[in-house]
N, C-alpha and C positions, 0 to 999 in steps of 0.2 A: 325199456331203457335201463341199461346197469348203470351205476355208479358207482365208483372205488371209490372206495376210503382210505386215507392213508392215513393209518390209524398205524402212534407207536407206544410198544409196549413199555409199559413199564421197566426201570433199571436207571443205571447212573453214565453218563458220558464218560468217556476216556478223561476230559477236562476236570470234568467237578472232582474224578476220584483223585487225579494230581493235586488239585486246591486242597483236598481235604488230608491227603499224606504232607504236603507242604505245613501246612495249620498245627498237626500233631507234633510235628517234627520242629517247629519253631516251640511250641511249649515243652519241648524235651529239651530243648536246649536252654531253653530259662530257668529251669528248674532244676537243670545240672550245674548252672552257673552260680546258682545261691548253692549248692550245697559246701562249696569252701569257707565261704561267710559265715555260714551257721555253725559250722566244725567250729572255725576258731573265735565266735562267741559262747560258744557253750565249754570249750577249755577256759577262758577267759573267766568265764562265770562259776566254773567247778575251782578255779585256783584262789577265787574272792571267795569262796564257799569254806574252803580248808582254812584258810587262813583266819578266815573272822571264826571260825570255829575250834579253830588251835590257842584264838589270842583271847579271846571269853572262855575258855576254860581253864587256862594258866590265870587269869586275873581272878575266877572264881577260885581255884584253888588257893590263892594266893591271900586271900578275901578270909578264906575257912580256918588260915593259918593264924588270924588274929593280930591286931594292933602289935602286940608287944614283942611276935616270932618273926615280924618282916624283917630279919637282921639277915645277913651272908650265913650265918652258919647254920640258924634252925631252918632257913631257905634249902642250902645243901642237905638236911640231915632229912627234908622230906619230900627229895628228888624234884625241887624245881627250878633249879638254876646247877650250871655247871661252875664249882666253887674256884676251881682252879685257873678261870678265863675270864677275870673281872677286866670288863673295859677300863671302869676307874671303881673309886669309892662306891658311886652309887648304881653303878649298872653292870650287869652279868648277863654273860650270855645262856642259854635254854638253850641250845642243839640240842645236844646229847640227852635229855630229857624222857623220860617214860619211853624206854626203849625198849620195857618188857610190852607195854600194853602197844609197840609197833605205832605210835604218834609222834614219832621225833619228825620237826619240821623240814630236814634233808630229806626226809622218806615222803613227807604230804606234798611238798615243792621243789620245781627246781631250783637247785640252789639253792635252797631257802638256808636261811641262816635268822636266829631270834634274839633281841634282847631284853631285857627286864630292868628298869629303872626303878628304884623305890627313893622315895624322897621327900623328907621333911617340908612341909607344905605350910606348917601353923604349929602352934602348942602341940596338940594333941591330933594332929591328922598327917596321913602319908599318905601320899600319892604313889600309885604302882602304873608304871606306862610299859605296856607289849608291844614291843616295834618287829616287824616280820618285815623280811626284803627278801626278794626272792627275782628270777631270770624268766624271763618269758618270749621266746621269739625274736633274743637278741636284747632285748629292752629290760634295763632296769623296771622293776614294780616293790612297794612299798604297802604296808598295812599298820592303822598303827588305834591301839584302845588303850585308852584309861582309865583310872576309879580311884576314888577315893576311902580310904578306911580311917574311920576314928577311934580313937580310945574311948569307948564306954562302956 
């Protein structure tokens, strides 16, 4: 007495290989769908980047120049305020700034535009505030540091 076997070989259905290009294809589309997300947080995150790194280095220099040069003129004589665009008494604007070394704030942001407050705080201390505003996808954005320097 025979008996067959209905014996099958190994391999994938027509079905399971559809399920399984279905499955790939849903995670390509997820993963295409974050990638506009990601672009405009990591611009986002590079223009916080320039900016905190434009406004800590104007305050440090500004720090180097000593209590008694934080005036408008030893400011202008050592390129960090543009002398001829004073908002009022105590604040001047930095555009045009280190334009040899390629850090002027127009060039690191859009739009970016800087200003520089110095101001009598106590006896013997001034306060220096870096205000940075700049354009991003339509939207105003703002960055803003300050410090303190004393006469000792």
């Amino acid at each position: 007495m025979s008996v067959k076997t209905n014996r099958r070989k190994g391999g994938f259905t027509l079905v399971e290989t559809m399920l399984s290009i279905f499955m790939v294809a849903c995670a390509g589309a997820i993963l295409a769908s974050a990638m506009p997300v990601s672009t405009v947080g990591r611009t986002k995150a590079n223009y916080l980047n320039k900016a905190a790194n434009f406004a800590q280095k104007e305050i440090e220099l500004m720090k180097a120049q000593g209590y008694p040069n934080l005036t408008a003129s030893k400011l202008y004589a050592a390129d960090l305020i543009d002398y001829n665009t004073d908002v009022n008494a105590t604040t001047f604007n930095c555009n045009g700034t280190d334009a040899a070394v390629g850090d002027r704030i127009g060039d690191l942001l859009p739009s970016g535009t800087a200003t520089v407050k110095v101001e009598q705080v106590d006896l013997e201390l001034k306060r220096i505030t870096v205000t940075l505003s700049w354009t991003e996808r339509g939207r105003s954005r703002s960055y803003v540091v300050a410090s303190l320097v004393a006469n000792i």
